[in-house]
N, C-alpha and C positions, 0 to 999 in steps of 0.2 A: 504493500500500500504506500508508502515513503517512496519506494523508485515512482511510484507513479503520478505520486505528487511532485517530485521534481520534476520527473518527466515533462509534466502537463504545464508546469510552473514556468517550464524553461522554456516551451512552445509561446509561450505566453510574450515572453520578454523576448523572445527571437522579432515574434511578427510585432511586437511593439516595434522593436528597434529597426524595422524593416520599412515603416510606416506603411503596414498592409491596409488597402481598403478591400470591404466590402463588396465585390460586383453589383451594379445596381440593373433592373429589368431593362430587359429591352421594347420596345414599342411594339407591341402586338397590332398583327391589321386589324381592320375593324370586321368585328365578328358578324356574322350570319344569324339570328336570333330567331327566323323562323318564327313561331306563332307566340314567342316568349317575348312577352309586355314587361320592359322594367322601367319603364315612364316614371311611374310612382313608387319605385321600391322604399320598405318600410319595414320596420326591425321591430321586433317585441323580444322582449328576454329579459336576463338577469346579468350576472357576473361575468359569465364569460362574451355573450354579447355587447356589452356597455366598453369593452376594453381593458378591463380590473386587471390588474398585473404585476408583480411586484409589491404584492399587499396594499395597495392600493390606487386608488384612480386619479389617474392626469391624462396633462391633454396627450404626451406620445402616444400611450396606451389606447387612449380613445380612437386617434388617427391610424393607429396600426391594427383595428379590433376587425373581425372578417367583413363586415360589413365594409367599414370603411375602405378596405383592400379590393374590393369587388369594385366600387364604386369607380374607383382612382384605376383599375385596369379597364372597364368601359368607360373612361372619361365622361362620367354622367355627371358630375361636379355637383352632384344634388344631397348629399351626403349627412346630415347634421345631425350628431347626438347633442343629449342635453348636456350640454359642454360645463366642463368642470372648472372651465380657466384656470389652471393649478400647473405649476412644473413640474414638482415631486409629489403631489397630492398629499393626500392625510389618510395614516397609514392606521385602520381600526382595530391591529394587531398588538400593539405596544402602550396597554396600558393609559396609564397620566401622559400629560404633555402631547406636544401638537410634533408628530415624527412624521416624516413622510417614505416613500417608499423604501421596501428592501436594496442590498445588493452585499451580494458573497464576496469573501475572502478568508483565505487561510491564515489564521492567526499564525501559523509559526511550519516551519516544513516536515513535523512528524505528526500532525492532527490529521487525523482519520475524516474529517467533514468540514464544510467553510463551516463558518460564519456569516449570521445574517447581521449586518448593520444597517443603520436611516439615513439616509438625506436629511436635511430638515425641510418641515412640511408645512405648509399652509390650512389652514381652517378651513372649513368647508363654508363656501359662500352661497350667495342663492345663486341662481338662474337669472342670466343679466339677457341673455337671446329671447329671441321670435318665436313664441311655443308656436306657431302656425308654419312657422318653416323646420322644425323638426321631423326628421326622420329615421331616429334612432331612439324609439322608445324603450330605452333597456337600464335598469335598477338595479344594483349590486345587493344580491341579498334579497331576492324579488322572489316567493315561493309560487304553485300556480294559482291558490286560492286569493291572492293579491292583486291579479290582473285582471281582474274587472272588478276590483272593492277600494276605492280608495279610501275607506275608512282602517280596511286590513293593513293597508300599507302605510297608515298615520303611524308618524314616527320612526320611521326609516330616514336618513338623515338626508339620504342622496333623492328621496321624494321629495323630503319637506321642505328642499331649497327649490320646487320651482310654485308654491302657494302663493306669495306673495302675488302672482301672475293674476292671478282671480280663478285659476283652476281650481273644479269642484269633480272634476271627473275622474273616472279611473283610468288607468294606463290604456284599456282595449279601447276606448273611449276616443281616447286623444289620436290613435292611431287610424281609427277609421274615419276620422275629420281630413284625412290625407286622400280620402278617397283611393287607397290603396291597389296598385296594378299585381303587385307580387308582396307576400310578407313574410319572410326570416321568422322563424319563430324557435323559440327555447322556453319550454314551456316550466321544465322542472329539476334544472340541475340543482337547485340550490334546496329543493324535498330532501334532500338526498347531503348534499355538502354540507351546510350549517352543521348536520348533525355528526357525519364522521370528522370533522377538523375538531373540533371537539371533542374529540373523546368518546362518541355517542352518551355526551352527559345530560345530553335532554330526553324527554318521555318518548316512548315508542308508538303509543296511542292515546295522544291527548281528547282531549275533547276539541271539536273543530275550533268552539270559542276561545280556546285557551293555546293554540300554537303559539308553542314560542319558534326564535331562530335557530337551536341548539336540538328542535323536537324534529322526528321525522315525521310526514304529513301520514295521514289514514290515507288507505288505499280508495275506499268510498268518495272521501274529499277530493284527492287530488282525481280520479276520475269525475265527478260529475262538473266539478271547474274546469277542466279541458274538455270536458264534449260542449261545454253551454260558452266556451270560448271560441271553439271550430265553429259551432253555430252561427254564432253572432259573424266571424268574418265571411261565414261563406255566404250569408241569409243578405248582410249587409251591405256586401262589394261585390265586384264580380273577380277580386285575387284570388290567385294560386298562391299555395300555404306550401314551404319549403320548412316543414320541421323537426326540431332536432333531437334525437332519443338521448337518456343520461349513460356517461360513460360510469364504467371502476375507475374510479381516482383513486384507490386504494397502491396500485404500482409505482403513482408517481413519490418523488422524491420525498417530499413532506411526512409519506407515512415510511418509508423506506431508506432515508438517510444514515439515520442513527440504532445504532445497530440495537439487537436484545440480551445482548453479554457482553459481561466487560471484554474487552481488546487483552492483549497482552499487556502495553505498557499501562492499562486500568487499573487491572487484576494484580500487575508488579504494587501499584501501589497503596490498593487495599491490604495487602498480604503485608508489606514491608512495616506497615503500622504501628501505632502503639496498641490498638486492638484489632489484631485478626480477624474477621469473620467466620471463622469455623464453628465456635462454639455457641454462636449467635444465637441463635433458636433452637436450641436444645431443649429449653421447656416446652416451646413453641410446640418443638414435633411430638414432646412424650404426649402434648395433649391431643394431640392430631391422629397418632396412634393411639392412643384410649377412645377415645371416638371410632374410628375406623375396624376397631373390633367389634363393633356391636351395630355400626351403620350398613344397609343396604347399598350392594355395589354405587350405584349411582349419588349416594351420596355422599362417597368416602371423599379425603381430602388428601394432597399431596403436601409431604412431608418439602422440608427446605434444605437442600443438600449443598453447601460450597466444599469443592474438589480440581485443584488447577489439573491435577493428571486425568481429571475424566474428560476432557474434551467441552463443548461450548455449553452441553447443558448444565455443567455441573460450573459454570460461569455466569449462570445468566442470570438477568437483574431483577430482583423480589418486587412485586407489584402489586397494587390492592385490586381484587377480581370482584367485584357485584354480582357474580354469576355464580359463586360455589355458593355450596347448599349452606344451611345455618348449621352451627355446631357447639356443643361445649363439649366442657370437660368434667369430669366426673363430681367437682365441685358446681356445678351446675354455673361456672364462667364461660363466658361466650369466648368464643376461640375467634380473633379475626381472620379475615378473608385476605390471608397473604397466599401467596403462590411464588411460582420462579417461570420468569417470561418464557415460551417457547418460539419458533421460528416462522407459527401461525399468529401472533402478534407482533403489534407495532406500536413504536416508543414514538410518539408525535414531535416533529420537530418545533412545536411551540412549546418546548423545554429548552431548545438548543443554549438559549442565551446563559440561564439558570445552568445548567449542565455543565454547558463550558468554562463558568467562572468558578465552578465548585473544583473542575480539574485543574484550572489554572495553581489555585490558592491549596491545591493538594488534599482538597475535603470530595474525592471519590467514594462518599457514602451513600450519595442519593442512588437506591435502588440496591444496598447492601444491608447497612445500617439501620435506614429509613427509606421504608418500601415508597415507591412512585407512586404519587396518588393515579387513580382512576381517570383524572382528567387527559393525563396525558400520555394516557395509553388507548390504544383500538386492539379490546383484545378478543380472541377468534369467535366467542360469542356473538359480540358487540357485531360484528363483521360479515358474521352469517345473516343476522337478522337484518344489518341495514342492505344487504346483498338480496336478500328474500323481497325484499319492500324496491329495491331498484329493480328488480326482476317484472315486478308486478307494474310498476310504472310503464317499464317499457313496453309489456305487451299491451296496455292501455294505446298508448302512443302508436306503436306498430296496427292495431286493430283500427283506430280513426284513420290511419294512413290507408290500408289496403281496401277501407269501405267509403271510402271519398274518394273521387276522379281527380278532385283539384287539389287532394292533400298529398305531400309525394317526403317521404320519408327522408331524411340525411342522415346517414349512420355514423352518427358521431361516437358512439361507443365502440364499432367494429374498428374504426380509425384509430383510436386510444390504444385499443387491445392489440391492432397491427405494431403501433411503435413497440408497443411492451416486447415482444413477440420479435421486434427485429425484422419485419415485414415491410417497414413505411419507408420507403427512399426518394430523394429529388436527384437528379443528374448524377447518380453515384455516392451521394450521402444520406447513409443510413441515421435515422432519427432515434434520440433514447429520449426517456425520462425521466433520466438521471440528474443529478447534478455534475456535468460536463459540457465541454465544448459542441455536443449534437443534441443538445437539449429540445425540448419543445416547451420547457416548462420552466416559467418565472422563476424568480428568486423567493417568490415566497411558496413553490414546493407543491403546489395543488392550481393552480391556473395556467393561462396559455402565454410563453411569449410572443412577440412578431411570427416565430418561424411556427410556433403554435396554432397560431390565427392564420397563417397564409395555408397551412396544412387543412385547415377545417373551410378555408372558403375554396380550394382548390375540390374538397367533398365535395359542396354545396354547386358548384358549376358543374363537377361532373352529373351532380343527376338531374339538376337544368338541361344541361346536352340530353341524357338518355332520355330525357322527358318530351322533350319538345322538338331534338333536332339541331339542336342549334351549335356553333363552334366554338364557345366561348373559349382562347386557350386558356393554360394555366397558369398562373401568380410563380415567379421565379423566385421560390421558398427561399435558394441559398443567398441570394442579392439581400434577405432582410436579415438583421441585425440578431444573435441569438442571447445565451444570459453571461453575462463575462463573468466570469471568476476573476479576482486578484489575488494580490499575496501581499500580506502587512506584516514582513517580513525583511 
């Protein structure tokens, strides 16, 4: 892992000193469209549509978001989100104070993961544009049941900067005042995201009145708010509906940076300590096995094992699980709900900052000592279920696509799953998910960068073409800009 941070390091400072640019596209002819109207193209969505990137929303992000990329390759110059005027925007990840977007660098040349730092960010202002010349209706953080209620969406910050306009309507509202030719839609990544970025620390089945952002939506809800949303644009315009199904964001980086057991040089430094970790749970387990004798298989509990000669499981970092059964101990003590992480969970990189300054300062206990809370872990329980529920979504979404002429599917989850996979290439470059140089995924580890967004509008034209005929070519992914890693070293 070190040769390959230098490696990667040393690339880095090559094409610096090289003053490499970026290839930028070439002019495509002007396409053949066939019976495809994009006169009035029009966007509904959330996070990934609006252009969010880098934990947060500015104006590159917005200008780079697929829509916008679509626009700028058919020189329709018609293009408008609800613009954010922000440089680095304001970053909803970090707590107090006004931070603005992410951006990685390697603290030091034997760290196993960047680091995520801020820009400094600007507040979130209203809406100073034309709502009548928007055409980018898309909310960060926008679930489906909020896109025709704009009371659901009271209090979303990136809503509530455009009220002051005298807007009383909801999102699906404002978009069919555009008299819509074609409409982008994404109906429900964020059913789905809120809750695994989190930890799945919100409810699994709330009450429809009571969704939070953190909750995943009922399968009931988010279906009957997307069919009474296809309604409304098919009943009310004569558009064609291009929409987009929810991917596994579970691959990308954010859930898969930070590993589930200590490293070597971790592990060196728990061990070297003034308290070992071996004897740790000692009680811990006698009660665990007093239990386990008398419990039914399915609700026995795993004991807590540290062993550097057994290999990673017998390294891996102690966690708090909401999924093991309840238990005590023969003194009728409840026994908590510790475990030791397997390689079917994931340690959320909204630790990384905490984490890393615990290794810095030689306090390698979070996750030995003192088990990682629930928050910040996605663990394979947690993962099944939101998996089970993005399942059910998509076949909702695939069902309206195949029983509407004018609704036409974009497989934005097959596309995710190709990069994972190793499948996804532009002119010879293969795309990851990683945190690396063929990234498609922001710095803050679960959204789209440039090369992200050009990958998904380069979907959304391919089944435009199979749809209708038409030539639109393809957005030159490697000419856009991917996530640069540095080194603060």
């Amino acid at each position: 892992m070190r040769t390959k941070i230098f490696l990667f390091g040393l690339s880095l400072l090559l094409l610096q000193g090289c003053g490499y640019e970026f290839p930028t596209s070439s002019t495509a002819e002007e396409p053949d469209l066939k019976e495809l109207n994009l006169d009035r193209m029009t966007i509904i969505g959330s996070t990934i549509s609006a252009g969010y990137m880098n934990g947060a929303l500015y104006n590159e992000g917005e200008s780079h978001s697929y829509g916008a990329l679509i626009d700028s390759l058919l020189n329709m110059d018609s293009f408008t989100p609800l613009s954010i005027d922000s440089k680095y925007g304001y970053n909803r990840n970090t707590g107090s104070g006004i931070l603005g977007r992410f951006y990685l660098s390697f603290r030091n040349p034997i760290q196993d993961w960047p680091a995520r730092y801020n820009e400094d960010g600007e507040a979130i202002s209203n809406f100073n544009g034309d709502i009548n010349q928007v055409t980018n209706f898309s909310i960060p953080g926008l679930k489906s049941f909020q896109i025709d209620d704009s009371d659901a969406l009271s209090g979303n910050t990136y809503f509530d900067r455009i009220l002051d306009k005298g807007v009383n309507e909801s999102l699906l509202d404002l978009a069919l005042q555009q008299d819509p030719t074609v409409v982008l839609f994404e109906p429900g990544t964020e059913d789905i995201l809120g809750h695994v970025t989190l930890g799945a620390a919100g409810e699994v089945d709330p009450l429809a009145t009571d969704i939070s952002y953190s909750d995943l939506t009922p399968e009931s809800v988010f279906e009957d708010n997307l069919n009474d949303a296809i309604n409304r644009i098919l009943n009310e315009s004569s558009s064609e509906i291009f929409m987009l199904n929810i991917p596994d964001f579970t691959p990308m980086s954010y859930f898969s940076e930070l590993i589930w057991y200590f490293s070597p040089s971790e592990w060196a430094s728990i061990t070297t300590g003034s308290y070992p970790p071996f004897g740790l749970y000692f009680d811990f387990n006698q009660d665990v096995q007093e239990h386990n004798s008398t419990a039914d298989r399915e609700e026995r509990r795993p004991t807590i094992v540290f062993d550097g000669t057994g290999g990673n499981a017998f390294r891996s970092k102690v966690i708090q699980d909401k999924y093991l059964s309840d238990a005590q101990n023969n003194e009728g003590d409840t026994i908590p709900k510790y475990r030791q992480m397997t390689d079917d969970d994931h340690f959320l990189y909204n630790v990384e900052r905490i984490y890393t300054e615990r290794i810095q300062n030689d306090e390698v206990t979070f996750g030995s000592y003192q088990p990682i809370d629930d928050m910040f872990i996605l663990t394979k329980t947690e993962k099944e279920v939101a998996e089970e529920r993005r399942e059910a979504y998509n076949a909702i979404i695939e069902n309206i696509a195949a029983n509407n002429t004018r609704v036409h599917l974009v497989d934005f989850a097959g596309l995710i799953e190709g990069v994972n996979n190793g499948l996804v290439s532009y002119d010879g470059v293969t795309y990851s998910l990683g945190f690396d140089n063929k990234t498609v995924v922001s710095a803050d580890g679960y959204t789209l960068n440039h090369r992200g967004q050009a990958l998904l509008a380069n979907e959304i034209i391919k089944v435009m073409n199979a749809n209708f005929g038409s030539n639109i070519s393809s957005i030159d992914v490697n000419g856009l800009k991917g996530t640069d890693i540095k080194l603060d070293f």
